[in-house]
mmCIF file of the N, C-alpha and C atoms, coordinates in Angstrom:
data_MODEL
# 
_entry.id   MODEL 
# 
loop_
_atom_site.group_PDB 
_atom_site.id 
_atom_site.type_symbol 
_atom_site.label_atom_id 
_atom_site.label_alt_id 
_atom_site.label_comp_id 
_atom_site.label_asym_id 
_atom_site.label_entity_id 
_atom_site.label_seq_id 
_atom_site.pdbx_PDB_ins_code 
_atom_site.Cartn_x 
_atom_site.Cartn_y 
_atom_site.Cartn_z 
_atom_site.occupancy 
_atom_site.B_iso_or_equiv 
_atom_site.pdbx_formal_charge 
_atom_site.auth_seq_id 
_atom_site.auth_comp_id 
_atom_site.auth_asym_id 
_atom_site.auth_atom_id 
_atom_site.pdbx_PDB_model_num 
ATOM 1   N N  . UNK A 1 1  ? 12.151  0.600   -6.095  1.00 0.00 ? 1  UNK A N  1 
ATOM 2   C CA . UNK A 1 1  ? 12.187  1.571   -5.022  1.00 0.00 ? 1  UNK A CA 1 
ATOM 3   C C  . UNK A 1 1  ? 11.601  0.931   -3.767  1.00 0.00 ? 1  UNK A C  1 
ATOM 4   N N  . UNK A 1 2  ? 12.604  1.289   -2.394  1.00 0.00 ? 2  UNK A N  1 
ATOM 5   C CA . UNK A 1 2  ? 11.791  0.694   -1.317  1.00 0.00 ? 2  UNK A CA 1 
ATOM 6   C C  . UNK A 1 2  ? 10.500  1.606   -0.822  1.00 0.00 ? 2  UNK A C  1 
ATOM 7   N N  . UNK A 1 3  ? 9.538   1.004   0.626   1.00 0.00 ? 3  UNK A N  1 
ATOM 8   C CA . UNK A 1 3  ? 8.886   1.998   0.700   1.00 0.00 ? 3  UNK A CA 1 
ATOM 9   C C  . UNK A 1 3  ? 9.287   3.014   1.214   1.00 0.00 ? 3  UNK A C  1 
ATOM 10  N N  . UNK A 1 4  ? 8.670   4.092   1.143   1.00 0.00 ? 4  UNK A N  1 
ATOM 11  C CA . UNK A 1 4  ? 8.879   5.647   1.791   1.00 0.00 ? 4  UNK A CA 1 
ATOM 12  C C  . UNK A 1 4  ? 8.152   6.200   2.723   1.00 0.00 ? 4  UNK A C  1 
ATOM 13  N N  . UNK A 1 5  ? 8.366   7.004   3.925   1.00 0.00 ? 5  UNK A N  1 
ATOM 14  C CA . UNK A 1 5  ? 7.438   7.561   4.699   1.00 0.00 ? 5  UNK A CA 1 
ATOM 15  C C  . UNK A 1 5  ? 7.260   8.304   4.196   1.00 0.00 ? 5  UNK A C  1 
ATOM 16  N N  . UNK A 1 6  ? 8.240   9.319   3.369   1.00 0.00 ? 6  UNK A N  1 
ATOM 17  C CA . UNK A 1 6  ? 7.787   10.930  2.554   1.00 0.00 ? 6  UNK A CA 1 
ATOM 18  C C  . UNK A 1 6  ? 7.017   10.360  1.236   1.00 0.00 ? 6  UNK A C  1 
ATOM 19  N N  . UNK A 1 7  ? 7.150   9.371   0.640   1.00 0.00 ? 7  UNK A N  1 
ATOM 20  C CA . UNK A 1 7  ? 6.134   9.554   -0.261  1.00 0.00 ? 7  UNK A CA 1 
ATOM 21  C C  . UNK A 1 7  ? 4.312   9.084   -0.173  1.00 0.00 ? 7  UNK A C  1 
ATOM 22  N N  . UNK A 1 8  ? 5.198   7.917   0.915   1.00 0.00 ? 8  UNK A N  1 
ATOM 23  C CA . UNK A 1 8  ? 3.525   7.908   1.557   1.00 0.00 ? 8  UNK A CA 1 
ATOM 24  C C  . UNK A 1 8  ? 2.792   8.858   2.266   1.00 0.00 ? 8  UNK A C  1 
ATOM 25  N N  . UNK A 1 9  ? 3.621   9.353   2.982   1.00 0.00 ? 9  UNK A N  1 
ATOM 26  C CA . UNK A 1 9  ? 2.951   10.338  3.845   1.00 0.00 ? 9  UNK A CA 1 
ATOM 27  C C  . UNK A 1 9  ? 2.490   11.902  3.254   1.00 0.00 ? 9  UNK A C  1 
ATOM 28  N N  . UNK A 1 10 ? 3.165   12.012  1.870   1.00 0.00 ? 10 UNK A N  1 
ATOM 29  C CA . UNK A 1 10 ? 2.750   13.053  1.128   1.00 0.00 ? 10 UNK A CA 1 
ATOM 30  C C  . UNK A 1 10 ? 1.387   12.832  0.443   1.00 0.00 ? 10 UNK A C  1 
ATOM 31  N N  . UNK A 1 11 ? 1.104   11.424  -0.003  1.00 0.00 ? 11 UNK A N  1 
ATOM 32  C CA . UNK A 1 11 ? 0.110   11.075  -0.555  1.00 0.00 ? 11 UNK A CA 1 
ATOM 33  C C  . UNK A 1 11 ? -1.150  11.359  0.275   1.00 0.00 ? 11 UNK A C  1 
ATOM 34  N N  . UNK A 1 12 ? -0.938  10.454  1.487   1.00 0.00 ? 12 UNK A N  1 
ATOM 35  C CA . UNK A 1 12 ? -1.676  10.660  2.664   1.00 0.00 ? 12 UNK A CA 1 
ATOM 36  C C  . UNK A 1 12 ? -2.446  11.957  3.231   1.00 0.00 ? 12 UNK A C  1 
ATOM 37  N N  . UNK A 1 13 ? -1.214  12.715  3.249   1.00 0.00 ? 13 UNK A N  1 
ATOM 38  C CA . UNK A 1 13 ? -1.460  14.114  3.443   1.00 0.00 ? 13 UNK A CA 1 
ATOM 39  C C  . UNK A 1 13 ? -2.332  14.310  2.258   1.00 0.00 ? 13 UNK A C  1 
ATOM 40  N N  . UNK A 1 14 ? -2.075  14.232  0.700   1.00 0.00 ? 14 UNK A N  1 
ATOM 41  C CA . UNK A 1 14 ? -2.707  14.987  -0.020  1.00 0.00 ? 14 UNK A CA 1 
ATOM 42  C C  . UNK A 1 14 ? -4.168  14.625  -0.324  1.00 0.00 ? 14 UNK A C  1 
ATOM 43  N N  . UNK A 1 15 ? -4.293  13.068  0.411   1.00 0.00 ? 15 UNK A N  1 
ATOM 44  C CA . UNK A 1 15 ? -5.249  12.337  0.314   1.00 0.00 ? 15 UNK A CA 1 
ATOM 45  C C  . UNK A 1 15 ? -6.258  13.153  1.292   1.00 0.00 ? 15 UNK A C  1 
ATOM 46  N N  . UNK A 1 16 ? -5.855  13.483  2.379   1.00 0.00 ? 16 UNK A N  1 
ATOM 47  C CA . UNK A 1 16 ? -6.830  14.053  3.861   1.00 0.00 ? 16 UNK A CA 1 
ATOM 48  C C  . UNK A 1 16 ? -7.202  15.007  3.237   1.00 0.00 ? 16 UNK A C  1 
ATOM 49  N N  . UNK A 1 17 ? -6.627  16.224  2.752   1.00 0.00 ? 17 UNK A N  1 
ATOM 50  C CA . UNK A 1 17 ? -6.832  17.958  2.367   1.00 0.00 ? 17 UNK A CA 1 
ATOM 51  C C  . UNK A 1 17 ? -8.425  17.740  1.583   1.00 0.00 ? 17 UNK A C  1 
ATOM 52  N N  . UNK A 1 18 ? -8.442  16.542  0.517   1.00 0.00 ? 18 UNK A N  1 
ATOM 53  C CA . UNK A 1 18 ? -9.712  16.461  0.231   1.00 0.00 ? 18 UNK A CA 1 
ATOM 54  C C  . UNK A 1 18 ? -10.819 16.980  1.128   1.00 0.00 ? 18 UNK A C  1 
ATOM 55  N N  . UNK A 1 19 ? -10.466 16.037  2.122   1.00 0.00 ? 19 UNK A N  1 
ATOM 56  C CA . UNK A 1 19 ? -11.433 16.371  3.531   1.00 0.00 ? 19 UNK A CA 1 
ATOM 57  C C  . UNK A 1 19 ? -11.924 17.127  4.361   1.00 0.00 ? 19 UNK A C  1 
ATOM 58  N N  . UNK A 1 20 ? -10.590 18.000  4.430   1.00 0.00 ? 20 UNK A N  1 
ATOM 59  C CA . UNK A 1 20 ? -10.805 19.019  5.425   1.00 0.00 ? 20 UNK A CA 1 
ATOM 60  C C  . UNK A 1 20 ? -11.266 20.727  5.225   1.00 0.00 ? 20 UNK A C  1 
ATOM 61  N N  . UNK A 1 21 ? -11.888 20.824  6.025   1.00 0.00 ? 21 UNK A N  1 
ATOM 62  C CA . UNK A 1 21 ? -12.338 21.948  5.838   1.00 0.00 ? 21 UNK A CA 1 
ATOM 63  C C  . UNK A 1 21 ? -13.612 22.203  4.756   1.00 0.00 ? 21 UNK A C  1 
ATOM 64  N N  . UNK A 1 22 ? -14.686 21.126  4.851   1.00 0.00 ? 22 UNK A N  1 
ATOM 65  C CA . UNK A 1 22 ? -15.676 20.615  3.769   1.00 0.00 ? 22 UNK A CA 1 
ATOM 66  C C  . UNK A 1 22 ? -16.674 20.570  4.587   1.00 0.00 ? 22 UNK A C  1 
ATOM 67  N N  . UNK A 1 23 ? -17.985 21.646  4.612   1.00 0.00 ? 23 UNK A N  1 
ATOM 68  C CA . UNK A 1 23 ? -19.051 21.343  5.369   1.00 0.00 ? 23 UNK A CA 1 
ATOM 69  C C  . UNK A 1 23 ? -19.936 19.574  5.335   1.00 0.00 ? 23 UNK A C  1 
ATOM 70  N N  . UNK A 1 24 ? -20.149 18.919  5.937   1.00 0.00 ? 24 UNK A N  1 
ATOM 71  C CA . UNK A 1 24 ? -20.381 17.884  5.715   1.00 0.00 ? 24 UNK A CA 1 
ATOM 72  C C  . UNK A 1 24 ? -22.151 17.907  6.830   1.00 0.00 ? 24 UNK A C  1 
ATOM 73  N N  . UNK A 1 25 ? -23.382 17.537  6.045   1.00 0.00 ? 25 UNK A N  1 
ATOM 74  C CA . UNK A 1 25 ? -24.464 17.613  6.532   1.00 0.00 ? 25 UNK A CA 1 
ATOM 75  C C  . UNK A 1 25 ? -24.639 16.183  7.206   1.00 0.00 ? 25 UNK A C  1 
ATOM 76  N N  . UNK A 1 26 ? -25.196 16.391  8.791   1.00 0.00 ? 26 UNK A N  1 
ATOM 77  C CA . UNK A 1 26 ? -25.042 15.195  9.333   1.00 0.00 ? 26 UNK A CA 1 
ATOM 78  C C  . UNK A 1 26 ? -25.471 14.559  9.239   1.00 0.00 ? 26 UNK A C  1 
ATOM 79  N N  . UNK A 1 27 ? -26.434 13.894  8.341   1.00 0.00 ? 27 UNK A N  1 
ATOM 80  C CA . UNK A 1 27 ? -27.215 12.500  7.608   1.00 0.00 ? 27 UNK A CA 1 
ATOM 81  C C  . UNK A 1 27 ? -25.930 12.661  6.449   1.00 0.00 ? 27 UNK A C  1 
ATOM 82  N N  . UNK A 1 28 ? -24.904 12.721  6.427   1.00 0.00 ? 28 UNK A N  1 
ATOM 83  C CA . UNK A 1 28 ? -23.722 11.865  5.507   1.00 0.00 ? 28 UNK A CA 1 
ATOM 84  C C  . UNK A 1 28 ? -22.773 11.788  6.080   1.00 0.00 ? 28 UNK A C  1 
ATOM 85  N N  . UNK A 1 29 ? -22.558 12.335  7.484   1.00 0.00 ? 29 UNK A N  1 
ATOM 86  C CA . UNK A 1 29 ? -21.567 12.083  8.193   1.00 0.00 ? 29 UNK A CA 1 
ATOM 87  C C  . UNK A 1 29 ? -20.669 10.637  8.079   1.00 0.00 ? 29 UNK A C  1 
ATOM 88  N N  . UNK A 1 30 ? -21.767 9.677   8.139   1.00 0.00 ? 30 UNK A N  1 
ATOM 89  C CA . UNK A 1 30 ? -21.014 7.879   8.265   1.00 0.00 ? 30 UNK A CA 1 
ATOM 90  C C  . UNK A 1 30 ? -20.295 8.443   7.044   1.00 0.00 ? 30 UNK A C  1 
ATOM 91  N N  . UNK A 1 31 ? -21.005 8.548   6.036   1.00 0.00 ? 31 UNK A N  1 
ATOM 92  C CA . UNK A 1 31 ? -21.184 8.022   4.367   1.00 0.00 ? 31 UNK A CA 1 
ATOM 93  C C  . UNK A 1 31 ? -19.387 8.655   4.557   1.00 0.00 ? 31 UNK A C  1 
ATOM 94  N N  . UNK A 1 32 ? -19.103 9.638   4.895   1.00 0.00 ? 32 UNK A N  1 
ATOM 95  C CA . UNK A 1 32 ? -17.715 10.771  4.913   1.00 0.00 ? 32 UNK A CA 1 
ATOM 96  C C  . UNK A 1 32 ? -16.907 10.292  5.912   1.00 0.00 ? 32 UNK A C  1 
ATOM 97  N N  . UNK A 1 33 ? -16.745 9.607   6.743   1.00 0.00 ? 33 UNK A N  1 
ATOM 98  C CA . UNK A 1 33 ? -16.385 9.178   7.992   1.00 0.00 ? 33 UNK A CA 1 
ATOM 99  C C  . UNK A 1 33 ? -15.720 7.679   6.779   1.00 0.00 ? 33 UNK A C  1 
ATOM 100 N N  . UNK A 1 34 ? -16.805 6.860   6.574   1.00 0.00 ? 34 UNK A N  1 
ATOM 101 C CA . UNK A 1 34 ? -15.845 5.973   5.240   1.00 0.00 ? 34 UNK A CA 1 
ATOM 102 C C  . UNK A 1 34 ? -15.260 6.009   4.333   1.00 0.00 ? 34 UNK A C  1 
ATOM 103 N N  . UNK A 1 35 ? -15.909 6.894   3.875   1.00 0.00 ? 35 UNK A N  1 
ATOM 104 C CA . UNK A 1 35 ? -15.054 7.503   2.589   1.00 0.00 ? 35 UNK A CA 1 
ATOM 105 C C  . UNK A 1 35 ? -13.553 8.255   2.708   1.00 0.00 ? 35 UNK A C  1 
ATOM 106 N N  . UNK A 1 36 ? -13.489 8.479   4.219   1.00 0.00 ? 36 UNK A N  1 
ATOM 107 C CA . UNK A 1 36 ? -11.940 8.906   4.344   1.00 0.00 ? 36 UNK A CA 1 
ATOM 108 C C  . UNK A 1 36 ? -10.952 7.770   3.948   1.00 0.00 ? 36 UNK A C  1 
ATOM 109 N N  . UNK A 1 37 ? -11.793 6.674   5.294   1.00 0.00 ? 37 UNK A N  1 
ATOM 110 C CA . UNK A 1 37 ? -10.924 5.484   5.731   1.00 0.00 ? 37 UNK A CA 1 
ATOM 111 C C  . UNK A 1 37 ? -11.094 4.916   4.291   1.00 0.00 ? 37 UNK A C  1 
ATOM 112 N N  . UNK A 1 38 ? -11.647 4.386   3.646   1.00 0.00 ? 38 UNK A N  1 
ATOM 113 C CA . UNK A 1 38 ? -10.960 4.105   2.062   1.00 0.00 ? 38 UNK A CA 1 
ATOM 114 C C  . UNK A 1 38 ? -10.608 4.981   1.376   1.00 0.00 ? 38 UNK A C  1 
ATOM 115 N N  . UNK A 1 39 ? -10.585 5.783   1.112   1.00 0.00 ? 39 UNK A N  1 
ATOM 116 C CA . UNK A 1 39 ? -9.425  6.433   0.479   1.00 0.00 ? 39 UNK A CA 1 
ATOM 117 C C  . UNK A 1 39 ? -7.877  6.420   1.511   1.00 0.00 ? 39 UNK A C  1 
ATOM 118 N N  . UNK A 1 40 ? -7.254  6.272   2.806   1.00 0.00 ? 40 UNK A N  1 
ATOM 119 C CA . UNK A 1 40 ? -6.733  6.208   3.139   1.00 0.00 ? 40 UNK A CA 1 
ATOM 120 C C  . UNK A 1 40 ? -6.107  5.013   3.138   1.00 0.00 ? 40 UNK A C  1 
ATOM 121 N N  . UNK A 1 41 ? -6.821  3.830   3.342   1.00 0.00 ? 41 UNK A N  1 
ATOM 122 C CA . UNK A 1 41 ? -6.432  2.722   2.774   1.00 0.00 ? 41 UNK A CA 1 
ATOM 123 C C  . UNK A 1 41 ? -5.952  2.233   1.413   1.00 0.00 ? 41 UNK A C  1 
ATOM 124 N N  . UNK A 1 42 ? -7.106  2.976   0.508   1.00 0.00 ? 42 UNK A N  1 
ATOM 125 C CA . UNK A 1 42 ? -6.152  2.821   -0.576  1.00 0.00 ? 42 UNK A CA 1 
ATOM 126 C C  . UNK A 1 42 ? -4.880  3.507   -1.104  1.00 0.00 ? 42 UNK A C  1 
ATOM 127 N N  . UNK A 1 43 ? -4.705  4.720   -0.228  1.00 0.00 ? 43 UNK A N  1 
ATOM 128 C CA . UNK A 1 43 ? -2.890  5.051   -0.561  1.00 0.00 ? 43 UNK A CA 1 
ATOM 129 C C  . UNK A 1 43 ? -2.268  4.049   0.070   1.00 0.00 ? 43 UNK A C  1 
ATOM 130 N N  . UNK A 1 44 ? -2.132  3.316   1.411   1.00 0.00 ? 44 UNK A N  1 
ATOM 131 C CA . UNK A 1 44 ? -1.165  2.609   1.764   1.00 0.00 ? 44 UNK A CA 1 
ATOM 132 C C  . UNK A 1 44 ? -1.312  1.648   1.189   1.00 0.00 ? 44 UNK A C  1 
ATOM 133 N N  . UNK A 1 45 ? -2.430  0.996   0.325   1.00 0.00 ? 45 UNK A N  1 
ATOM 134 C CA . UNK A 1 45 ? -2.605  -0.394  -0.609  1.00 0.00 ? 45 UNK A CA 1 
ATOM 135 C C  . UNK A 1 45 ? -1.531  -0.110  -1.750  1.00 0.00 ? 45 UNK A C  1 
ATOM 136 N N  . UNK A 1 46 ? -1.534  0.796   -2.204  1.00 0.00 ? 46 UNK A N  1 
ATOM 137 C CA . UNK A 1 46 ? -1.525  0.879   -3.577  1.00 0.00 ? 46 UNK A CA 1 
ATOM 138 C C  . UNK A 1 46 ? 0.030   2.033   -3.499  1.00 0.00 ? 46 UNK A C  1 
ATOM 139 N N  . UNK A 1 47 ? 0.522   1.811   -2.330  1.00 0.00 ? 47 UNK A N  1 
ATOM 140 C CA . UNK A 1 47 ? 1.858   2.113   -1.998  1.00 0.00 ? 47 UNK A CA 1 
ATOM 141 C C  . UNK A 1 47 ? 2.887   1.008   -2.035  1.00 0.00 ? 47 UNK A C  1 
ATOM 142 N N  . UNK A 1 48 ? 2.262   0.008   -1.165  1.00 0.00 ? 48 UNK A N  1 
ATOM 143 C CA . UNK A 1 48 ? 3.067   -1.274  -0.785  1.00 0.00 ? 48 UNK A CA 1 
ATOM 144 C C  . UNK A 1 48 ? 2.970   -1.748  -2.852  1.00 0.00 ? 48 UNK A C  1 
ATOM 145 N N  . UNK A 1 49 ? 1.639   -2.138  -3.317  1.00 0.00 ? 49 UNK A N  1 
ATOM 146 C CA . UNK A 1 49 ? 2.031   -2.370  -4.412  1.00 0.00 ? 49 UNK A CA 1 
ATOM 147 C C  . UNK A 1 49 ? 3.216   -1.831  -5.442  1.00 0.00 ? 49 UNK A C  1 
ATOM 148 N N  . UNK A 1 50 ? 2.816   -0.392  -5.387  1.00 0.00 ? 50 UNK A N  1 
ATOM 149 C CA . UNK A 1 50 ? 3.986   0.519   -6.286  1.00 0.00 ? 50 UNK A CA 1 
ATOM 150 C C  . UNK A 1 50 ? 5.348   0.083   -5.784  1.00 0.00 ? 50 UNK A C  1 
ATOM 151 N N  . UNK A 1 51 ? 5.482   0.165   -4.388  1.00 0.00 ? 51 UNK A N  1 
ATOM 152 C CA . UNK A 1 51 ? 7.045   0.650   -3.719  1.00 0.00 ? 51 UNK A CA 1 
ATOM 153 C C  . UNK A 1 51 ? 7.412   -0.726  -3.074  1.00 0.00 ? 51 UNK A C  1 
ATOM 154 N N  . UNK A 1 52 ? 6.990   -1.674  -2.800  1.00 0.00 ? 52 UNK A N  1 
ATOM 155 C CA . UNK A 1 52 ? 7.090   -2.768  -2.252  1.00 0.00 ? 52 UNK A CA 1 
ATOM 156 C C  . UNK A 1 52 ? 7.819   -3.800  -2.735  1.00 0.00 ? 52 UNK A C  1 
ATOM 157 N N  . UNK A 1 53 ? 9.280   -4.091  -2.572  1.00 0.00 ? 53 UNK A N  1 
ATOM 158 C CA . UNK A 1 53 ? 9.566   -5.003  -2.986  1.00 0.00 ? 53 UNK A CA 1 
ATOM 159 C C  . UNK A 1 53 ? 9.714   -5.976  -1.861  1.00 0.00 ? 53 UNK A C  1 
ATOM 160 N N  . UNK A 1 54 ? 9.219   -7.741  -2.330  1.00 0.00 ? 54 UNK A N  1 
ATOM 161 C CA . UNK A 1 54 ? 9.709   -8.688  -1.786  1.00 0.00 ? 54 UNK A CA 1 
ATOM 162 C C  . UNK A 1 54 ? 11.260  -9.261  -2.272  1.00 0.00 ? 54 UNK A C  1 
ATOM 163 N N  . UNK A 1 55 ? 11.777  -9.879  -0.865  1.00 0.00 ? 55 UNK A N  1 
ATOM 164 C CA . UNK A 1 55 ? 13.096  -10.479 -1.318  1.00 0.00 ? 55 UNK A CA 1 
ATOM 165 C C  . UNK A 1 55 ? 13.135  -12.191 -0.637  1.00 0.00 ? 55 UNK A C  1 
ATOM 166 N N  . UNK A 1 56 ? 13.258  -12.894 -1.297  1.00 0.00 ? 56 UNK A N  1 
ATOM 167 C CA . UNK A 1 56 ? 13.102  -14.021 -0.747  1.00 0.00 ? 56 UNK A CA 1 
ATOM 168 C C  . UNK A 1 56 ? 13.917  -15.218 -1.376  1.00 0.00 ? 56 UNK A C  1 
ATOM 169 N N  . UNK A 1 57 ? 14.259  -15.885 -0.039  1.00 0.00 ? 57 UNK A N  1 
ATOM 170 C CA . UNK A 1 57 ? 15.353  -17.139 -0.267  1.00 0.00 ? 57 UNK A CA 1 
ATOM 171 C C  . UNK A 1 57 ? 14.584  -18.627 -0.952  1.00 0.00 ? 57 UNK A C  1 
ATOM 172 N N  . UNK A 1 58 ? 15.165  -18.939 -2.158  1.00 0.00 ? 58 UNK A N  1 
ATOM 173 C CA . UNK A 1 58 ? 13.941  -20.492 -2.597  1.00 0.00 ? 58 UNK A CA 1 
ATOM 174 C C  . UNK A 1 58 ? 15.243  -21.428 -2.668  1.00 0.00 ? 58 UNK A C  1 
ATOM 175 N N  . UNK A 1 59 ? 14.530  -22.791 -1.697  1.00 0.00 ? 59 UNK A N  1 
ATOM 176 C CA . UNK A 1 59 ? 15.408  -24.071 -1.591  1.00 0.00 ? 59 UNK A CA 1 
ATOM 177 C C  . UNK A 1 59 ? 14.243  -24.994 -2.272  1.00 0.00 ? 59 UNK A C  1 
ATOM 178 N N  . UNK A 1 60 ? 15.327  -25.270 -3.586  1.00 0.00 ? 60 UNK A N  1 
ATOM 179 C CA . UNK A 1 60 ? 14.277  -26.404 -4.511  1.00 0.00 ? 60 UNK A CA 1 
ATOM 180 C C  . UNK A 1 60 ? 15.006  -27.667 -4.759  1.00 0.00 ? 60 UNK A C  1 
ATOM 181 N N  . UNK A 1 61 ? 14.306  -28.994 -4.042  1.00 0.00 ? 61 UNK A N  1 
ATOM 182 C CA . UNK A 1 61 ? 14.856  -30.554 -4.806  1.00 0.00 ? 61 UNK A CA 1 
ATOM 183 C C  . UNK A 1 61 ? 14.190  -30.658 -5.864  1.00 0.00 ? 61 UNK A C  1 
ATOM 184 N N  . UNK A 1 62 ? 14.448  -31.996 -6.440  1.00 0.00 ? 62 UNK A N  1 
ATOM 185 C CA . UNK A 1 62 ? 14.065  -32.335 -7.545  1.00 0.00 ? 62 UNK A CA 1 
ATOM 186 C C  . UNK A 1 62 ? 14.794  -33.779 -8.258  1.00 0.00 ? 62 UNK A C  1 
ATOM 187 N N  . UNK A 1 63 ? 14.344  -34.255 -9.201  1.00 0.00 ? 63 UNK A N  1 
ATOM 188 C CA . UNK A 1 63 ? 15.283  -35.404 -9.762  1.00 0.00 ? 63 UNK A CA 1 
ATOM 189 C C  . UNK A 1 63 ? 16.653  -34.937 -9.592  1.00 0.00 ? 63 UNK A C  1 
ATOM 190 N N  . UNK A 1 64 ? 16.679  -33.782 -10.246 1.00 0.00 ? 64 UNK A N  1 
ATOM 191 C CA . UNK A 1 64 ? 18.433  -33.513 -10.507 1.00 0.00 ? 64 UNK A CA 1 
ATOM 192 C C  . UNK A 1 64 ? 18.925  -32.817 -8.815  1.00 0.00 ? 64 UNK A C  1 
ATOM 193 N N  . UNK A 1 65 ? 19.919  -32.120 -9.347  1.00 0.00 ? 65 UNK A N  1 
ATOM 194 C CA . UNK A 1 65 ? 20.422  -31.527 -7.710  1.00 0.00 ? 65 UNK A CA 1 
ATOM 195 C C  . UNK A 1 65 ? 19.943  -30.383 -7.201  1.00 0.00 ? 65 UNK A C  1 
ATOM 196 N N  . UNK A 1 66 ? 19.912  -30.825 -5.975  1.00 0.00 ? 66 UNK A N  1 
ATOM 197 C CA . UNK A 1 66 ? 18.948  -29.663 -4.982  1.00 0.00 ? 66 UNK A CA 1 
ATOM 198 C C  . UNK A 1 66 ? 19.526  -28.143 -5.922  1.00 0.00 ? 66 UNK A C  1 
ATOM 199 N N  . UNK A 1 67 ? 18.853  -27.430 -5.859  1.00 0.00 ? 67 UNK A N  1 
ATOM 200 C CA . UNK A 1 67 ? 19.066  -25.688 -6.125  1.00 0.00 ? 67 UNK A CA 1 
ATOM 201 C C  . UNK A 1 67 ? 18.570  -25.122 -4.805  1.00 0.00 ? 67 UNK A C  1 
ATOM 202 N N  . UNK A 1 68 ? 19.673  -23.685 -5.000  1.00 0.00 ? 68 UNK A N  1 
ATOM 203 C CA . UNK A 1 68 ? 18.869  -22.647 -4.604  1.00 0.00 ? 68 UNK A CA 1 
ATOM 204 C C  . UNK A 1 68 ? 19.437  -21.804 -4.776  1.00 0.00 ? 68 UNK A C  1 
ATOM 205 N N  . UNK A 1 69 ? 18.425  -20.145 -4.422  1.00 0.00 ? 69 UNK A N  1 
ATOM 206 C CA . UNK A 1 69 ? 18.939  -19.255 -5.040  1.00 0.00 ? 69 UNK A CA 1 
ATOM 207 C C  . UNK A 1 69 ? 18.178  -18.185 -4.390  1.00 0.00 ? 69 UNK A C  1 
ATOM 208 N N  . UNK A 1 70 ? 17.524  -16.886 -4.663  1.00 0.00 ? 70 UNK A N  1 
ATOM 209 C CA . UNK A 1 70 ? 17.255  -15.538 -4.405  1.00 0.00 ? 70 UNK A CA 1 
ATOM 210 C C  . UNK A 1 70 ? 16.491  -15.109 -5.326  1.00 0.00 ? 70 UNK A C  1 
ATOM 211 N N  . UNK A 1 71 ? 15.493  -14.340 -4.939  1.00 0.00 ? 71 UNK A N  1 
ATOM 212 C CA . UNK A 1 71 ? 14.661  -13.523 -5.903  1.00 0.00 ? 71 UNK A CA 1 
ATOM 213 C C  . UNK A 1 71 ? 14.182  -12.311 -5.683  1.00 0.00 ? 71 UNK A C  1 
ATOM 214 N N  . UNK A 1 72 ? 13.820  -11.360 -6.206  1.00 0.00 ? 72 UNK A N  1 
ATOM 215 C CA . UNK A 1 72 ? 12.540  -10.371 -6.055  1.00 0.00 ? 72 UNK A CA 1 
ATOM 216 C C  . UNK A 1 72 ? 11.460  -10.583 -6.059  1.00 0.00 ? 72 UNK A C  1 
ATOM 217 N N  . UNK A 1 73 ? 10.485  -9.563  -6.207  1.00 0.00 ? 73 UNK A N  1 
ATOM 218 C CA . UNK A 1 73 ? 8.902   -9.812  -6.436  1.00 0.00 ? 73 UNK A CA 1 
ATOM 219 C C  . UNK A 1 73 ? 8.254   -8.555  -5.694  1.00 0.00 ? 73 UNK A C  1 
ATOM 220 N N  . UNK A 1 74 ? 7.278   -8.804  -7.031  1.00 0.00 ? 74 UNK A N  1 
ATOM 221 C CA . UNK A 1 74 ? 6.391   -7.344  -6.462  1.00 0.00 ? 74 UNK A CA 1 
ATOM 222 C C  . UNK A 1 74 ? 4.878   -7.834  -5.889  1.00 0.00 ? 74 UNK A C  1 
ATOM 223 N N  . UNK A 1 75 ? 4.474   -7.003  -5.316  1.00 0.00 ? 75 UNK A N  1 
ATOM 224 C CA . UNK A 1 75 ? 3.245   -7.324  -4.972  1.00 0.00 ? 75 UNK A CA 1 
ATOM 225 C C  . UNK A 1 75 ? 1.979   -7.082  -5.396  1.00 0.00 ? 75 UNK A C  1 
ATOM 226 N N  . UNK A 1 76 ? 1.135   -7.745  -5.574  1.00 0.00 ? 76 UNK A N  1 
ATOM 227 C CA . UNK A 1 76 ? 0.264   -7.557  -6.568  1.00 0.00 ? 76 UNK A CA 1 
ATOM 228 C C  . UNK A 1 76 ? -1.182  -7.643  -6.270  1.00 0.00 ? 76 UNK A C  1 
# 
């Protein structure tokens, strides 16, 4: 699957709702202020991993005759 804005952005979304609307006492403010931004980071990390495919061209010599060819790959 390629990536998605609707599935990222659903995640995203469902990722924020945690957040909002949560009294937060202001000696933890930072502590909540980071804790968004990683958790937000880790949906788009762990999006590109899931949904991310690479496609890439390989030109290989060697003793015998040059190759080449095409591949996938996920990211990891």
């Amino acid at each position: 699957m390629a990536l998605s804005k609707d599935i990222l952005g659903q995640d995203l979304y469902t990722r924020a709702m945690a957040f909002n609307d949560v009294d937060i006492a202001p000696a933890d403010l930072e502590a909540q202020r980071l804790a968004w931004w990683k958790t937000i980071a880790e949906g788009i990390i762990n999006h590109f991993k899931t949904n991310g495919v690479i496609s890439v061209n390989v030109s290989t010599t060697g003793t015998a005759s040059a190759q080449t060819g095409s591949g996938t790959g996920t990211i990891s």
